[in-house]
MARBA-3410 file (N, C-alpha, C, O; in Angstrom, 1 decimal):
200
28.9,-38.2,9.5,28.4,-36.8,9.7,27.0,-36.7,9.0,27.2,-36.8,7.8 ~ 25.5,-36.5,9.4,24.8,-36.4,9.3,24.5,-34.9,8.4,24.7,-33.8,8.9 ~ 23.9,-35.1,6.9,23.6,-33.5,6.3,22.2,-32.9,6.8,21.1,-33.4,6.9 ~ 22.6,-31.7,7.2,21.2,-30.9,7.3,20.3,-30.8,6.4,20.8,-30.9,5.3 ~ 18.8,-30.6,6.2,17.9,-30.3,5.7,17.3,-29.3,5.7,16.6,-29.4,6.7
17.0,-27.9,5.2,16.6,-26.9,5.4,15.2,-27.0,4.3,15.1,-27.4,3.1 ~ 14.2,-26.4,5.2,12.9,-25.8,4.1,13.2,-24.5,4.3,13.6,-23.9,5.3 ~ 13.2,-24.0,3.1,13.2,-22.4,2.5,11.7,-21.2,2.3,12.1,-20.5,1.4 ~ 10.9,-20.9,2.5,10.1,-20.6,2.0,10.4,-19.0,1.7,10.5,-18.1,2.5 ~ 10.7,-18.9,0.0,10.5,-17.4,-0.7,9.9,-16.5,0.0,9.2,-16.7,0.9
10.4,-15.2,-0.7,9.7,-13.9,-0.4,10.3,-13.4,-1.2,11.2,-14.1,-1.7 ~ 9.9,-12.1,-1.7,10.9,-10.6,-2.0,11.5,-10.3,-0.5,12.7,-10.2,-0.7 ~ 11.3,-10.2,0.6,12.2,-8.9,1.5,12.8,-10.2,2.5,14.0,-10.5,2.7 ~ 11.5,-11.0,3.0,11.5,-11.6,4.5,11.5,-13.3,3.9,10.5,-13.8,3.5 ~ 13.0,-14.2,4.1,12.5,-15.4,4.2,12.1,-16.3,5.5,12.0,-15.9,6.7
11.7,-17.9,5.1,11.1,-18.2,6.6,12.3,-19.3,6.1,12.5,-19.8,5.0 ~ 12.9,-19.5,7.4,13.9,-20.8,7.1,13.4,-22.0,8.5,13.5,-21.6,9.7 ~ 13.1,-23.0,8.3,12.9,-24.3,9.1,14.0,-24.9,8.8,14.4,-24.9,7.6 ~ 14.8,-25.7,10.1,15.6,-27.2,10.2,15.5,-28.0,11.4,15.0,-27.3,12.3 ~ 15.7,-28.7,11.5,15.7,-29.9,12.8,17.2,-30.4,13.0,17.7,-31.3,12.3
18.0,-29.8,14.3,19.2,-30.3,14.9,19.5,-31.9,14.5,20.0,-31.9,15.6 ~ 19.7,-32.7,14.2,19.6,-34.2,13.7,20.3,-35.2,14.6,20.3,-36.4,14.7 ~ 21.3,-33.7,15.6,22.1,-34.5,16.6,20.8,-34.1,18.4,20.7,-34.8,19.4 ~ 20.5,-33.2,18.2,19.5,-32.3,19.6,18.1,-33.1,19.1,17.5,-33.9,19.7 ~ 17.7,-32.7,18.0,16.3,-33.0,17.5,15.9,-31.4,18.0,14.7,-31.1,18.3
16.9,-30.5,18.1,16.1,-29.2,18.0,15.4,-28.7,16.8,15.9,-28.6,15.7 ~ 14.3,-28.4,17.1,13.6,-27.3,16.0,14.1,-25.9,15.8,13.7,-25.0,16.5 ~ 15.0,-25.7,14.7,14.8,-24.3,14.4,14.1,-23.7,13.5,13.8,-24.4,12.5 ~ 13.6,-22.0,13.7,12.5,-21.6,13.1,13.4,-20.5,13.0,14.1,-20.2,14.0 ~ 13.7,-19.6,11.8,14.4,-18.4,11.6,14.2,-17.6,9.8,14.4,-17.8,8.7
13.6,-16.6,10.8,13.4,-15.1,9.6,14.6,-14.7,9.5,15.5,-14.8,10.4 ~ 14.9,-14.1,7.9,16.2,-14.0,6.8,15.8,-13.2,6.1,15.0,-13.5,5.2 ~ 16.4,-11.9,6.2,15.7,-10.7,5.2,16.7,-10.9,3.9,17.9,-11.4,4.1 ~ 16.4,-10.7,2.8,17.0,-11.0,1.4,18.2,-10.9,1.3,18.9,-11.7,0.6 ~ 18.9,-9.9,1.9,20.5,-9.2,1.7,21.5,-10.8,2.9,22.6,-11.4,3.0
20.5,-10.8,3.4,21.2,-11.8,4.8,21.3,-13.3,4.5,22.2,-13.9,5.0 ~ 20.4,-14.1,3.6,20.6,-14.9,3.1,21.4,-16.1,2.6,21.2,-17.2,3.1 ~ 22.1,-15.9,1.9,23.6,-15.8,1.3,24.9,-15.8,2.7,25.5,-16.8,3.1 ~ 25.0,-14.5,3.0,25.2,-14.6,4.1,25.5,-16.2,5.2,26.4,-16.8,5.5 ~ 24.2,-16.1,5.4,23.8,-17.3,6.5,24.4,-18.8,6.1,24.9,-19.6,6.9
24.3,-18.9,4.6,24.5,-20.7,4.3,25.8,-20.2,3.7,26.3,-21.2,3.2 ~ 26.8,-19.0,3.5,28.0,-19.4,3.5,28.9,-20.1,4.8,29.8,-20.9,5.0 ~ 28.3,-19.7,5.4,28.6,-19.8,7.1,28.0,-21.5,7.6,28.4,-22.0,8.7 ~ 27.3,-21.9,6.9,27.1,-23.3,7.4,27.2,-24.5,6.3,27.2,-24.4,5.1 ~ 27.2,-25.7,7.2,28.5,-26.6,6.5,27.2,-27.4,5.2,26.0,-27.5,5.5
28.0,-28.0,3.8,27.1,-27.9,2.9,25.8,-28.9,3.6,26.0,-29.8,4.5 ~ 24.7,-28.7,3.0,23.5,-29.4,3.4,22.6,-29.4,2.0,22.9,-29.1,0.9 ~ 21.1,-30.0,2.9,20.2,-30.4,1.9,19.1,-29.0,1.9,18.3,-29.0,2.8 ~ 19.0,-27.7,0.7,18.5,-26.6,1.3,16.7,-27.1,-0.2,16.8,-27.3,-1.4 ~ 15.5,-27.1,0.3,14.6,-27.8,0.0,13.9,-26.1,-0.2,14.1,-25.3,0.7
13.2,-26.0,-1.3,12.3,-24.3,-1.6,11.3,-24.7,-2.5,11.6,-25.4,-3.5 ~ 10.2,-24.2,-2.4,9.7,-24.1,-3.6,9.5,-23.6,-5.1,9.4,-22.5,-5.7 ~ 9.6,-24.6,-5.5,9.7,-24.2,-7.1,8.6,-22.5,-7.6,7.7,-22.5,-8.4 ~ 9.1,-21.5,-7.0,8.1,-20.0,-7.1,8.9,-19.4,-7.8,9.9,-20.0,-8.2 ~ 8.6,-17.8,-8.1,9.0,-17.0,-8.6,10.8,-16.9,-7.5,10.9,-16.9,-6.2
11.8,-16.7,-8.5,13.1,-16.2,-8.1,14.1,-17.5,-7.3,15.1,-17.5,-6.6 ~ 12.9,-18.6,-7.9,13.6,-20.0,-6.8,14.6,-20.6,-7.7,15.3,-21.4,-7.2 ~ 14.9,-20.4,-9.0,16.0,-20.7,-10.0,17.3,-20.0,-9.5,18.3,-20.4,-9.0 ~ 17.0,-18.9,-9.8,18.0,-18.0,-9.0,19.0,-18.5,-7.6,20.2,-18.6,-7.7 ~ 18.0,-18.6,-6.4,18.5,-18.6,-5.2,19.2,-20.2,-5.3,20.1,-20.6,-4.7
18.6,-20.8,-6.1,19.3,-22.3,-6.4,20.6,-22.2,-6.8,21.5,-22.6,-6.1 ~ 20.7,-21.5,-8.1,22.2,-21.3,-8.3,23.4,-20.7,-7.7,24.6,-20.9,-7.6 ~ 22.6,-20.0,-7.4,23.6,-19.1,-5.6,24.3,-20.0,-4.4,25.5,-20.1,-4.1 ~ 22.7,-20.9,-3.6,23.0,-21.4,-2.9,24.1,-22.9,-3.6,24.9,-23.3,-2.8 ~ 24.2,-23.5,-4.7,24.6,-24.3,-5.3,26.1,-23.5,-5.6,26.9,-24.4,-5.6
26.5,-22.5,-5.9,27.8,-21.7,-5.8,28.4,-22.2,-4.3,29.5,-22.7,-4.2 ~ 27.6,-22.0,-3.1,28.4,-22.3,-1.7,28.0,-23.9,-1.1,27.8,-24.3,0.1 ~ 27.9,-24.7,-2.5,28.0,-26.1,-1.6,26.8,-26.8,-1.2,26.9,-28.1,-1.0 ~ 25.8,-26.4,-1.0,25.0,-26.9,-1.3,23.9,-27.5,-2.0,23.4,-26.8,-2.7 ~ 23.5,-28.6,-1.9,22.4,-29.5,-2.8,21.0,-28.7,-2.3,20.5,-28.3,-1.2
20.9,-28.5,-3.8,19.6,-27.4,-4.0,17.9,-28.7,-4.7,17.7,-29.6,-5.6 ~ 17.1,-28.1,-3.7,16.3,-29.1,-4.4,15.1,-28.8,-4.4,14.7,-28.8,-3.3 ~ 14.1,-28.5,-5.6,12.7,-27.3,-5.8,11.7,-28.6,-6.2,11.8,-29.7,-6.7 ~ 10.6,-27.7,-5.3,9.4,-28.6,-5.0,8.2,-27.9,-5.7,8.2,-26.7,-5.5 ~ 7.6,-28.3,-6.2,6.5,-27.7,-7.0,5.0,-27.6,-5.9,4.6,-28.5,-5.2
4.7,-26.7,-6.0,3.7,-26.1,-5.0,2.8,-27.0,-4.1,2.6,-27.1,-2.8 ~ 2.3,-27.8,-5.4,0.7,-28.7,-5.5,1.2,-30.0,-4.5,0.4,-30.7,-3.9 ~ 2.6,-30.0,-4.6,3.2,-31.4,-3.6,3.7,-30.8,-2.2,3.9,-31.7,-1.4 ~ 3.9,-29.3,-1.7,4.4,-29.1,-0.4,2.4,-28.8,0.1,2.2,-29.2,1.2 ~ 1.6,-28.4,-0.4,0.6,-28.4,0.0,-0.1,-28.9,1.3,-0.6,-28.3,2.3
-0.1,-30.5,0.8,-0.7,-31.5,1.8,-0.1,-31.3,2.7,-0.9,-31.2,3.7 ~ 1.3,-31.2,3.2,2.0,-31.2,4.0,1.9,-29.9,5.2,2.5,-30.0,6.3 ~ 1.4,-28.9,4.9,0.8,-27.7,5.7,-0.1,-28.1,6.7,-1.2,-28.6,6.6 ~ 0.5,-27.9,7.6,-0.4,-28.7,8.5,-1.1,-27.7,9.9,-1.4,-28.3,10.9 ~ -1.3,-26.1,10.0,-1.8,-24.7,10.4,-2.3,-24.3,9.5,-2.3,-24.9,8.4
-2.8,-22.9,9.7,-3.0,-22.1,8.9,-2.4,-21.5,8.0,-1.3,-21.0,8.5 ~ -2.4,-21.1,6.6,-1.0,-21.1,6.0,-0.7,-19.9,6.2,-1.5,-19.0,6.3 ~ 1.2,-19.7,6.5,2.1,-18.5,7.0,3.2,-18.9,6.6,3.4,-20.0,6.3 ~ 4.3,-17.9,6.6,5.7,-18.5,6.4,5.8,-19.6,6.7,5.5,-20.4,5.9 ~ 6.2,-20.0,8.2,7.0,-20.7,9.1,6.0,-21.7,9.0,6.6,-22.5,9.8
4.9,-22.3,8.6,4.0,-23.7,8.4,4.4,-23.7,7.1,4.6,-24.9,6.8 ~ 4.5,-22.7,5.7,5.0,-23.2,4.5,6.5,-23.6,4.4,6.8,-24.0,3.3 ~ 7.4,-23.7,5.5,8.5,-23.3,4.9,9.1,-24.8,5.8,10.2,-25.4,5.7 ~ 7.7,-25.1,6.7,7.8,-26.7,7.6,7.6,-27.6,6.8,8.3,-28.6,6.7 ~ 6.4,-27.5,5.8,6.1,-28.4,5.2,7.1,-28.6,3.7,7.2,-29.5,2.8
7.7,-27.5,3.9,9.0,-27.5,2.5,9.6,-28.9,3.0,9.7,-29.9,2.3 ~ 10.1,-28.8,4.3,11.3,-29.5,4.8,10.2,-30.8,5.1,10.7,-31.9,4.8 ~ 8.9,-30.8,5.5,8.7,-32.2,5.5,8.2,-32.7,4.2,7.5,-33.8,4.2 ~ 8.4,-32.2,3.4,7.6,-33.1,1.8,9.2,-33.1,1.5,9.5,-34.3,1.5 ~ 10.3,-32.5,1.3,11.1,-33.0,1.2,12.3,-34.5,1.6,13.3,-34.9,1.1
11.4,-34.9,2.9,11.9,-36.5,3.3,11.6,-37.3,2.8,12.1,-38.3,3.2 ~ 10.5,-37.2,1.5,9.3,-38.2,1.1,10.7,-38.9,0.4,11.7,-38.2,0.3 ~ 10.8,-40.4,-0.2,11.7,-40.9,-0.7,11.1,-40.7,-2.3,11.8,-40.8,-3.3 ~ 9.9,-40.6,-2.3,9.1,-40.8,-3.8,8.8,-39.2,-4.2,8.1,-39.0,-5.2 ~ 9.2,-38.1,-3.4,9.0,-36.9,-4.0,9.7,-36.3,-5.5,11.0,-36.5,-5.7
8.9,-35.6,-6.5,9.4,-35.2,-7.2,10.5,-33.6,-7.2,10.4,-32.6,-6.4 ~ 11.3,-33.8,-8.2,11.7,-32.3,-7.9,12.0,-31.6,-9.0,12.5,-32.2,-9.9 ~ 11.7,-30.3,-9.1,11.9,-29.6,-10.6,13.0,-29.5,-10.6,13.5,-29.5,-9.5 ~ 13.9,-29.3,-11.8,15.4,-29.4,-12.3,15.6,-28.0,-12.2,14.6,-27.3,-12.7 ~ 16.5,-27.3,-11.8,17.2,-26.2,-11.4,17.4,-25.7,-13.0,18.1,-26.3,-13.8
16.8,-24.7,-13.2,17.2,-24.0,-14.6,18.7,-23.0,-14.8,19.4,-22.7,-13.9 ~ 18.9,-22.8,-15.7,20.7,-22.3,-16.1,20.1,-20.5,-16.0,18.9,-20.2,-16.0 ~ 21.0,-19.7,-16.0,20.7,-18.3,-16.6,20.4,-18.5,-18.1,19.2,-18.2,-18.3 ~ 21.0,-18.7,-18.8,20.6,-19.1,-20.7,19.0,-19.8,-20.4,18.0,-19.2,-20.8 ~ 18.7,-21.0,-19.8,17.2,-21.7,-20.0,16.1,-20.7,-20.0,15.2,-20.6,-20.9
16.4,-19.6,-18.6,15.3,-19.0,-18.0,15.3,-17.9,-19.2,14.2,-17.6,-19.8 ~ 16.6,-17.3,-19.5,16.7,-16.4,-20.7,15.8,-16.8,-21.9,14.8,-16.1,-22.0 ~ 15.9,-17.4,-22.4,15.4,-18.1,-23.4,13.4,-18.2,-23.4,12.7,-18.0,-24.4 ~ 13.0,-18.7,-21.9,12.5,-18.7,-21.9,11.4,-17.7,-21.6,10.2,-17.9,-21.8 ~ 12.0,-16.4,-21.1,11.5,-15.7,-21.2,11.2,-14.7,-22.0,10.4,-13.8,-21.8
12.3,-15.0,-23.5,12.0,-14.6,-24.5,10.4,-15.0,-25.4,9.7,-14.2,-26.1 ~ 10.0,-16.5,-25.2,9.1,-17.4,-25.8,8.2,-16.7,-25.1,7.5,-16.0,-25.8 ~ 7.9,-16.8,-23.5,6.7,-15.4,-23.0,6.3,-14.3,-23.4,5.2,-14.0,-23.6 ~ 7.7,-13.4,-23.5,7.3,-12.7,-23.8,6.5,-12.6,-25.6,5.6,-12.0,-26.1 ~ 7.2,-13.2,-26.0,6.9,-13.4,-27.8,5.5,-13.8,-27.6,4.6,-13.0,-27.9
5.2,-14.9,-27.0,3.3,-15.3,-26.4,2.8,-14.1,-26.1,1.9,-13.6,-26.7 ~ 3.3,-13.8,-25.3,1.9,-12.2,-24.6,1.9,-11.4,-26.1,0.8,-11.2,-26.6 ~ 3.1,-10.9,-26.9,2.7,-10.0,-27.9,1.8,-10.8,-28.9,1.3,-10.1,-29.8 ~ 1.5,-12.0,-28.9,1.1,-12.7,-30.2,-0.4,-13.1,-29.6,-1.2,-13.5,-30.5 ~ -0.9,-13.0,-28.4,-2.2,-12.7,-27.5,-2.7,-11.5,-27.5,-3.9,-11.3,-27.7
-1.8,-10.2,-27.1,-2.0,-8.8,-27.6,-2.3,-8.6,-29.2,-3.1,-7.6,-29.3 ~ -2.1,-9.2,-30.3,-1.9,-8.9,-31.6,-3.3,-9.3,-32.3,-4.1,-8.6,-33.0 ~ -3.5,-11.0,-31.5,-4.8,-11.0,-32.5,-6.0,-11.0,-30.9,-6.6,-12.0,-30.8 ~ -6.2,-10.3,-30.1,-6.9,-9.3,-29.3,-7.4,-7.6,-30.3,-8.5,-7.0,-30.5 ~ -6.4,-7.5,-30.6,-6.7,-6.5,-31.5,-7.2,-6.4,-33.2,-7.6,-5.5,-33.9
-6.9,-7.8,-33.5,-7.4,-7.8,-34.6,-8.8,-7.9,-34.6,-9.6,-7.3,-35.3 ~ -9.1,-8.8,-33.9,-10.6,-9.1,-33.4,-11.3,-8.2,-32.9,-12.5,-8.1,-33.1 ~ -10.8,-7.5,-32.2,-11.4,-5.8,-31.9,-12.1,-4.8,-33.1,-13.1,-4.2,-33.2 ~ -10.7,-5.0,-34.1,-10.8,-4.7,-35.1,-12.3,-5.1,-35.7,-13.3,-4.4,-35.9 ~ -12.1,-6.1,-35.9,-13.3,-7.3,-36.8,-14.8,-6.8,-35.8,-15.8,-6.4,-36.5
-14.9,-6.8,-34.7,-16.3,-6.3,-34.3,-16.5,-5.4,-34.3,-17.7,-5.1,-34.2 ~ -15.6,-4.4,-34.3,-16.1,-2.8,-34.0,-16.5,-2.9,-35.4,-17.6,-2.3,-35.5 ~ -15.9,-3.3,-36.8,-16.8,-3.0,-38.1,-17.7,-4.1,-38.5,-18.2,-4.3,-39.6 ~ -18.0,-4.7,-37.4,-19.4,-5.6,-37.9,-20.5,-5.0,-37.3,-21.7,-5.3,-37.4 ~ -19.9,-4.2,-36.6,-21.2,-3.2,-36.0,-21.6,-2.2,-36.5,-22.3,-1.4,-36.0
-21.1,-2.1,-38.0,-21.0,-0.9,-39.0,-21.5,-1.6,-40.4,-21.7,-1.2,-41.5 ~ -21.7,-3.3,-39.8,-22.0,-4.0,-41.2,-21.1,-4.5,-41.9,-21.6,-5.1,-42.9 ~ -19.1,-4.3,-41.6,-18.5,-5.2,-42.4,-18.1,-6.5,-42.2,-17.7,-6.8,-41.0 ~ -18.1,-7.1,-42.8,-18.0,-8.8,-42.4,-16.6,-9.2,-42.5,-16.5,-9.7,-43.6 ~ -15.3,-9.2,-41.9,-14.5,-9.2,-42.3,-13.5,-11.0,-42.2,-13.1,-11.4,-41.1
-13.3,-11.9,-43.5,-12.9,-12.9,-43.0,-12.2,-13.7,-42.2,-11.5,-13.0,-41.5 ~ -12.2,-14.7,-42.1,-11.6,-15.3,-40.8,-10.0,-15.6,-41.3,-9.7,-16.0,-42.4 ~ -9.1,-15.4,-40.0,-8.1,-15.6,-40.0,-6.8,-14.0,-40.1,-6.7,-13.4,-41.2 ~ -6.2,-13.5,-39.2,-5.7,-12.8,-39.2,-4.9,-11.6,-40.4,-4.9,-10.4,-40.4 ~ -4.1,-12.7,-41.4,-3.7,-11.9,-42.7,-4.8,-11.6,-43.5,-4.8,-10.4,-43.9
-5.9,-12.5,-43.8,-6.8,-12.1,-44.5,-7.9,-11.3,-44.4,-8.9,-11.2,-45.1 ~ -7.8,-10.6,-43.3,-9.0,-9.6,-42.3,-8.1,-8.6,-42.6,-8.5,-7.6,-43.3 ~ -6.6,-8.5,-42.1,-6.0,-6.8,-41.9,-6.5,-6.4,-43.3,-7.1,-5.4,-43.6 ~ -5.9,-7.6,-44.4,-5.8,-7.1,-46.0,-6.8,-6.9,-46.4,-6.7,-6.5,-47.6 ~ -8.4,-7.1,-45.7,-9.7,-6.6,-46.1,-10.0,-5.0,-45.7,-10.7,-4.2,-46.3
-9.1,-5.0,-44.5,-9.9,-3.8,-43.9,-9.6,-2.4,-44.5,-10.4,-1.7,-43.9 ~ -9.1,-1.8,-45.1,-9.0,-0.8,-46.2,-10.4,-0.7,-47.1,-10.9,0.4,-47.4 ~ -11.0,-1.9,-47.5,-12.0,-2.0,-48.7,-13.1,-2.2,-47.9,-14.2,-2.1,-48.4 ~ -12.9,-2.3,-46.6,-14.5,-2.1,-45.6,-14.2,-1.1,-45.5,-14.7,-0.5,-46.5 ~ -13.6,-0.2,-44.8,-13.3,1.1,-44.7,-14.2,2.4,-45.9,-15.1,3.3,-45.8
-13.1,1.7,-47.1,-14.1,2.4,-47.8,-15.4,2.4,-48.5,-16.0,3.3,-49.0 ~ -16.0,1.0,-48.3,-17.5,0.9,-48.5,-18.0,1.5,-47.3,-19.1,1.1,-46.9 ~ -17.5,2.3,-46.5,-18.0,2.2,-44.9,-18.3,3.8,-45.2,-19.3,4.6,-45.0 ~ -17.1,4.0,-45.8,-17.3,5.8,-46.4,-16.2,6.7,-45.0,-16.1,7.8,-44.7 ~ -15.6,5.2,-44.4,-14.5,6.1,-43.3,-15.2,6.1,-42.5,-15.4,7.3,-42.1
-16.1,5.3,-41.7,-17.0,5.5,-40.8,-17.9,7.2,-40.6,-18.0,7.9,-39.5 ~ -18.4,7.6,-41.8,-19.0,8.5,-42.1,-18.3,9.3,-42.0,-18.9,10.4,-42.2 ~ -17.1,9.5,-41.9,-16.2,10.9,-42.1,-16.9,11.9,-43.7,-17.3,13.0,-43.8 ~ -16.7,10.7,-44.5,-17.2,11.1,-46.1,-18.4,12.2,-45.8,-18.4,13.4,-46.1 ~ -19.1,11.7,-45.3,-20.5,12.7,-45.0,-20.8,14.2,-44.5,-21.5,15.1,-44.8
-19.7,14.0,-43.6,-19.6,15.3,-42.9,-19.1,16.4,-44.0,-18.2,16.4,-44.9 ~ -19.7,17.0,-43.7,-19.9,18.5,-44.6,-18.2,19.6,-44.1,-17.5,20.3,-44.8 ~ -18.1,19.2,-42.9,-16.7,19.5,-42.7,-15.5,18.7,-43.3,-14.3,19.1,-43.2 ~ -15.7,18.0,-43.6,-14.7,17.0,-43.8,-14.2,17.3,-45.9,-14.8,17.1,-46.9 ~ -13.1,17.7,-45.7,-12.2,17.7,-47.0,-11.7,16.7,-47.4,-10.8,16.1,-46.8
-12.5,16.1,-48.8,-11.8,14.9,-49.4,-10.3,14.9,-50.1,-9.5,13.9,-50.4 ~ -10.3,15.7,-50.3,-8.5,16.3,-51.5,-7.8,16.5,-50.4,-6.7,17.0,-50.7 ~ -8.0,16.3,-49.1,-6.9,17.0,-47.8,-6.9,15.6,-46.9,-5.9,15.1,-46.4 ~ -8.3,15.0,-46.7,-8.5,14.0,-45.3,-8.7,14.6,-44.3,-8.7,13.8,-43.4 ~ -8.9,15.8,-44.2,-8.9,16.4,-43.1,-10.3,17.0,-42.9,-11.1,17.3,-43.8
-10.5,17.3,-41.2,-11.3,17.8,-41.1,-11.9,19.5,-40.7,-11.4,20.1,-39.7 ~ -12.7,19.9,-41.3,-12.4,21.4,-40.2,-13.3,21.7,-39.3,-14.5,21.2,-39.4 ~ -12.7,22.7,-37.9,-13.4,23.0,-36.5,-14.1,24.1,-37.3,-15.3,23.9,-37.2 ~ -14.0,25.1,-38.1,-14.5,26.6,-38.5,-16.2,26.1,-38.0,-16.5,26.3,-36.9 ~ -17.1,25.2,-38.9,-18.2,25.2,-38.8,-18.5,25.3,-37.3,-19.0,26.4,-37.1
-18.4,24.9,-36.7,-19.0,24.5,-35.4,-18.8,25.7,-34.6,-19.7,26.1,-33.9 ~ -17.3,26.2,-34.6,-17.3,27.5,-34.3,-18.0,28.6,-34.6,-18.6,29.1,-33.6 ~ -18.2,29.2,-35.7,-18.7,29.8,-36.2,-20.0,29.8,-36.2,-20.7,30.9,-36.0 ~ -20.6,28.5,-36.3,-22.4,28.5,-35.7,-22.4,28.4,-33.9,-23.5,28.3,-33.4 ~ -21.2,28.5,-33.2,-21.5,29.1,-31.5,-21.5,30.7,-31.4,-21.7,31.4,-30.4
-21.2,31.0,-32.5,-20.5,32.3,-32.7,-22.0,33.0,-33.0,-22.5,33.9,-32.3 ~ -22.4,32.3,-34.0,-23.8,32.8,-35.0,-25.0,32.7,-33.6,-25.6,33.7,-33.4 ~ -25.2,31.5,-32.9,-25.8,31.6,-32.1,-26.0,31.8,-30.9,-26.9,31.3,-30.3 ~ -24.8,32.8,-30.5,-24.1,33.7,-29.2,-25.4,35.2,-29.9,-26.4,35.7,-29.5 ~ -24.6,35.4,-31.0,-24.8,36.5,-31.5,-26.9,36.7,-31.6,-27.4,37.8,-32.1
END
């Protein structure tokens, strides 16, 4: 008995699914909206189901690998060459199934729910630690445009900036005639008062 080969090509809503009859040499070509999916390959007998290694292709791996089938993810840069139209579903989703025949093709390893967990803890921890010193350095130029020089290296810049601050005089808060030093605070009265005075 001869196993089928399917190329998958992802979506969110609409998949494109390609296979080749092995006993007809029919070509099939068939759209698969998300809910139907699942569906479709419980209903057929286990095979070879070939997708791109994209966003949500861990997932549909372990699904389709729940009903019996050998799941097997291809990384972009290798289904590429094999596009052989203009690129569309149903040409990405041909070249799935033909870079999948290659005997020398690579394939990325199907990740667990724990791996992907995990790993999207370490992203996310990266973007806040990209966010953190983004802003330190924000920090560091907006007071070198004020003249403070603040040293290099993150701990040793925050623990400066209080003492630029105050040679800075609070970025002139000190100055302002409105401004209460025993409070921190500033008062609206002046400004009002002289729209008032020069209404009047």
């Amino acid at each position: 008995m001869q196993v089928t080969t399917y190329g998958l090509d992802l979506a969110k809503r609409v998949m494109q699914l390609h296979w080749i009859n092995m006993e007809t040499g029919e070509i099939h070509r068939k759209q698969l909206k998300r809910r139907a999916l699942l569906e479709f390959f419980a209903n057929r007998q286990p095979g070879i189901v070939a997708m791109g290694a994209c966003g949500s292709a861990h997932y549909w791996a372990r699904e389709l690998r729940k009903l019996g089938h050998e799941v097997r993810l291809i990384a972009a840069q290798f289904v590429r060459p094999f596009v052989k139209t203009n690129k569309n579903d149903a040409a990405d989703a041909a070249a799935i199934w033909e870079s999948v025949q290659r005997p020398d093709m690579r394939f990325v390893a199907v990740k667990s729910e724990e791996q992907q967990s995990v790993l999207s803890l370490h992203r996310i921890r990266e973007q806040l630690i990209k966010i953190r010193t983004m802003q330190v350095n924000q920090i560091r130029g907006l007071l070198y445009e004020f003249g403070a020089d603040l040293p290099q290296g993150r701990q040793r810049g925050l623990k400066e900036i209080p003492e630029a601050l105050a040679e800075l005089g609070g970025f002139g808060i000190a100055q302002d005639p409105r401004h209460d030093p025993s409070t921190g605070a500033t008062s609206r009265r002046t400004g009002s008062g002289h729209c008032r005075s020069a209404r009047a």
